[in-house]
N, C-alpha and C positions, 0 to 999 in steps of 0.2 A: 184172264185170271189164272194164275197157278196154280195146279194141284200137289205141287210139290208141299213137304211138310217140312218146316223148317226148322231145323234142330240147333239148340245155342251151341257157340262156341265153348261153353263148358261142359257141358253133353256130349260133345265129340270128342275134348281131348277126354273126358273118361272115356269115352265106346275104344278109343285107341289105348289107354292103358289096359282094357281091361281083356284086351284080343289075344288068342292067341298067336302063333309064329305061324301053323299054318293058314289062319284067316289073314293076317299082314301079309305075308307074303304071297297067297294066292290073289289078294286083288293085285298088289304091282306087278305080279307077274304078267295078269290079265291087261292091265293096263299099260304095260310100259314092256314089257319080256323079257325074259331069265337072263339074257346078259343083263341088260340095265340096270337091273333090281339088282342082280350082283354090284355092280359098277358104285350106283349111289351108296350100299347098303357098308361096302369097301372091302365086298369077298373077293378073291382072287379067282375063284374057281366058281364059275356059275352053277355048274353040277349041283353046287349046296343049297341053290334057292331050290330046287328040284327035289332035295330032299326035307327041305322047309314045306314047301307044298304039301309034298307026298302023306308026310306027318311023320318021316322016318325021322327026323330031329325034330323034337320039339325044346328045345328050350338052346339057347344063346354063349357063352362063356364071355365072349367080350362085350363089355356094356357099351361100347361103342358103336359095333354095329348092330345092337337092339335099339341103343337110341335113332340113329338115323331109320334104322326101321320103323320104328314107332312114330316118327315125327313126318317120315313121306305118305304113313299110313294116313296118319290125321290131319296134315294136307289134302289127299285124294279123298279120305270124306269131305272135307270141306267144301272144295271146287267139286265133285258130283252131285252136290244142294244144288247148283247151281248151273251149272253145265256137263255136257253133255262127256263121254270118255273119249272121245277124240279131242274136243277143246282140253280135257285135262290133261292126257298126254302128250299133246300139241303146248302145253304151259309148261308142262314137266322138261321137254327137251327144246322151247323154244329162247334162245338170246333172253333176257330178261335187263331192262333198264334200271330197274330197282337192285338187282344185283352188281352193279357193273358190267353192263351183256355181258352176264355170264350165261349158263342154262342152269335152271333148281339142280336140277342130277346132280350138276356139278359141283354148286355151294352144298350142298347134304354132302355129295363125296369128301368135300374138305371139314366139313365137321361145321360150316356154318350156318345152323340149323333155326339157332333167334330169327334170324335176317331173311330168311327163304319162309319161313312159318310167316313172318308181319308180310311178304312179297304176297303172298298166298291169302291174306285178309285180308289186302290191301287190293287186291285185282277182284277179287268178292265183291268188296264193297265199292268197286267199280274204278277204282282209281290203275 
């Protein structure tokens, strides 16, 4: 029996709107590390996740890479309901068939965020 608490899929994407940049970004950093999170999030300079962390920037100017922010955030809640940070990291950089073996990073890098977000419920719910 589980003692995990399970929190709905509408629950999450609020807990992910409602987070700040250093709470988003210290968990992928934690889980995935300050290149990567640069890489998906589409900074050029990793240095900036560092100062996303830090809390020396808090707030965004491109809404695009807040949204990719926002959307690998509430992925990585989703898949740690359920699995462990190595299977979510190991999800995050692994070939993926739902994407066209792509890796998540890399559809988030390119902006396609629907498609990786249902890849991410879809592996949840076990498919």
């Amino acid at each position: 029996m589980s003692t995990r608490t399970e929190i709905p899929p509408d629950q999450i994407h609020r807990q992910a709107l409602a987070a700040s940049l250093q709470e988003m970004a210290g968990l992928l950093h934690q889980l995935l590390s300050r290149r990567a999170t640069a890489y998906l999030a589409g900074e050029m300079d990793a240095t900036t996740v560092s100062r996303w962390v830090s809390g020396k920037v808090t707030h965004i100017r491109d809404h695009l890479v807040e949204q990719r922010l926002r959307t690998s955030y509430e992925i990585a809640l989703l898949l740690l309901q359920e699995d462990s940070p190595d299977v979510v990291r190991a999800w995050f950089v692994s070939l993926n068939p739902q994407l066209g073996d792509a890796t998540p990073i890399e559809t988030i890098h390119r902006g396609e965020l629907r498609e990786t977000l249902a890849a991410a419920r879809a592996f949840v719910a076990g498919g």
